[in-house]
C-alpha positions in Angstrom: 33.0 -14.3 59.5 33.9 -13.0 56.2 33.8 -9.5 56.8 36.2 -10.4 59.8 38.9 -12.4 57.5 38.2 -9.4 54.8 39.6 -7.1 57.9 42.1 -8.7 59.1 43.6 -9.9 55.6 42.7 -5.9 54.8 45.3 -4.9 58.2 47.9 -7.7 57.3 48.5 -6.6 53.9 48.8 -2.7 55.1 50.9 -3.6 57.7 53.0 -5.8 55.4 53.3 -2.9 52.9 54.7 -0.4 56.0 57.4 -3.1 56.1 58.6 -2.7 53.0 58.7 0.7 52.4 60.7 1.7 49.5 64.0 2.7 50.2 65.8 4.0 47.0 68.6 5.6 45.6 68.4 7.3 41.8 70.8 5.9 39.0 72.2 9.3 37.9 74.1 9.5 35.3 78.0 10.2 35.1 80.6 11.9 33.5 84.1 12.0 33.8 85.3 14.6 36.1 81.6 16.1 35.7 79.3 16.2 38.5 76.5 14.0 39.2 73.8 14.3 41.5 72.8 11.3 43.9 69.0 11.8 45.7 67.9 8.6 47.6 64.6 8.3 49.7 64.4 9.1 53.2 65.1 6.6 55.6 66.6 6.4 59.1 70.0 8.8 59.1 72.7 8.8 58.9 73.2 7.1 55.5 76.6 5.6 54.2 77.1 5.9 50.6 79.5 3.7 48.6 80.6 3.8 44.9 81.1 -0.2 44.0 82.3 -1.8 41.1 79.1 -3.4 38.6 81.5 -6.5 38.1 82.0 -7.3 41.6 79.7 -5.3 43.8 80.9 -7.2 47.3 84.5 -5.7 46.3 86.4 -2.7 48.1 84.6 0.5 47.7 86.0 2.3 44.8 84.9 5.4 46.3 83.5 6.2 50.1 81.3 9.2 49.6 80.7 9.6 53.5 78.4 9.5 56.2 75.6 11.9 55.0 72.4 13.2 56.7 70.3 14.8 54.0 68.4 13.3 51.4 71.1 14.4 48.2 74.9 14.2 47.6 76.3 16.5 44.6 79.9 14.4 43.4 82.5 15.1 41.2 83.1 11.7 39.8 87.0 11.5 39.8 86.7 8.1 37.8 87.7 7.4 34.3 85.5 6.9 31.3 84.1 3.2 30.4 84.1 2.6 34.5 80.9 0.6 35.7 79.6 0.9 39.0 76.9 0.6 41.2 75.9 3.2 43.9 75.2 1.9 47.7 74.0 3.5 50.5 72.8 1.9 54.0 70.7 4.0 56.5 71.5 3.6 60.4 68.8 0.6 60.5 71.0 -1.3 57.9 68.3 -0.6 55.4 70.0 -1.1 51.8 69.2 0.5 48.8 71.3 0.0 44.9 71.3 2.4 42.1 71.2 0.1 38.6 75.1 0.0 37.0 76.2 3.2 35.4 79.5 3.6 33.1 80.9 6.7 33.1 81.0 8.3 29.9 83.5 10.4 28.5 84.7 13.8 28.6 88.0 16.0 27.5 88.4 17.1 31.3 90.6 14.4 32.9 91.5 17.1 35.4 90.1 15.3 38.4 91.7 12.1 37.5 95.4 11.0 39.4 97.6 7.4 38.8 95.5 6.2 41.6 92.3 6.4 40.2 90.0 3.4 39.8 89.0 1.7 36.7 86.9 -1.1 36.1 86.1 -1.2 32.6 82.9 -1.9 31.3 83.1 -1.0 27.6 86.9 -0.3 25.9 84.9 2.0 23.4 83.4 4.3 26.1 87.4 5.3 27.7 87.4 7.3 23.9 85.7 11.0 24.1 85.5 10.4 20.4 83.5 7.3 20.8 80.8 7.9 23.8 79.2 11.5 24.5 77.5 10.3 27.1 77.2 7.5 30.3 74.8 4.4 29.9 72.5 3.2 32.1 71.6 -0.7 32.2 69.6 -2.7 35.0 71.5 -4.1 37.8 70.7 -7.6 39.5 70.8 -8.0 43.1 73.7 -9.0 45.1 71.2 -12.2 46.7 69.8 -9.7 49.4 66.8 -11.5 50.8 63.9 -9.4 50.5 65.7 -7.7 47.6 63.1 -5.7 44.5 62.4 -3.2 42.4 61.4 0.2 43.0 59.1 2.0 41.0 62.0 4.0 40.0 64.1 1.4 38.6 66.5 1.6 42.0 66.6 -1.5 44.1 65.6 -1.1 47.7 65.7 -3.9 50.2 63.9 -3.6 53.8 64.2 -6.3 55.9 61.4 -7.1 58.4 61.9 -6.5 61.9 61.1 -9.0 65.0 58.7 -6.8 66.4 57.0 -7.0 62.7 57.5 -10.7 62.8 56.1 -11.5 65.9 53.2 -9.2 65.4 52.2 -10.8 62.0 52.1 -14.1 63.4 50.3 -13.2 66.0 47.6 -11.7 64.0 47.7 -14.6 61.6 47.1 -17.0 65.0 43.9 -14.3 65.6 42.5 -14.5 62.4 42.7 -18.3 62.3 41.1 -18.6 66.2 37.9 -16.5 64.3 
């Protein structure tokens, strides 16, 4: 009898860990006008990825990087220094993974930026080159995503469980309680 609950207890949890497969995307960090390079796990392709703003991350996209297939996106970051955002992608399963909030540090190059671009600033002292060398990097909280956690990475990933999943799990569970 116990080796049989030991089993089956041994199965669930595997099975439970498939489920939520980490799903991540890396917190690079950014510079303005400099480029930055986004690598995220592999999921189910295509993936959607989505500049947000940290303050309001259910906001307009500040910047839609595209459908993308492959596993890395190399961007020029055409925002302004002291911005804070969040990076999002979604896979074609509605898997969701978050970056933790970057601010853009500074640079002398403000060739990529235009009258259009968007700000949402995080620190006034960070828009100065002569104040901030470099971007910083803090942890970001979820949005309220159930099933929402960390990655060993520090990136958020959030994998919801199928029905299929469901219903196999609770049948199991009515197995293991039948022994």
């Amino acid at each position: 009898m116990f080796a049989t609950l030991f089993s089956v207890t041994l199965f669930v949890a595997l099975a439970i860990q498939g489920v939520f497969a980490d799903f991540t995307i890396d917190t690079p960090s950014l510079t303005q006008c400099g480029n930055a390079q986004i690598n995220w796990t592999a999921s189910s392709p295509p993936y959607s990825l989505l500049v947000v703003p940290a303050d309001d991350p259910c906001d307009e996209a500040l910047v839609d990087l595209g459908q993308l297939t492959g596993l890395s996106y190399q961007w020029n970051v055409a925002l302004a220094a002291g911005t804070a955002v969040v990076l999002f992608i979604e896979d074609s399963q509605e898997n969701e993974a978050w970056s933790g909030t970057m601010t853009v540090g500074a640079s002398n190059d403000s060739s990529c930026l235009t009258s259009t671009t968007p700000t949402t600033p995080a620190n006034p002292a960070l828009a100065n080159p002569a104040t901030a060398a470099k971007s910083t990097t803090t942890t970001y909280s979820p949005v309220g995503a159930a099933n929402a956690g960390l990655a060993p990475s520090g990136a958020l990933s959030i994998r919801p469980l199928s029905a299929l999943t469901s219903v196999g799990s609770g049948l199991l569970a009515l197995f293991a309680l039948a022994l």
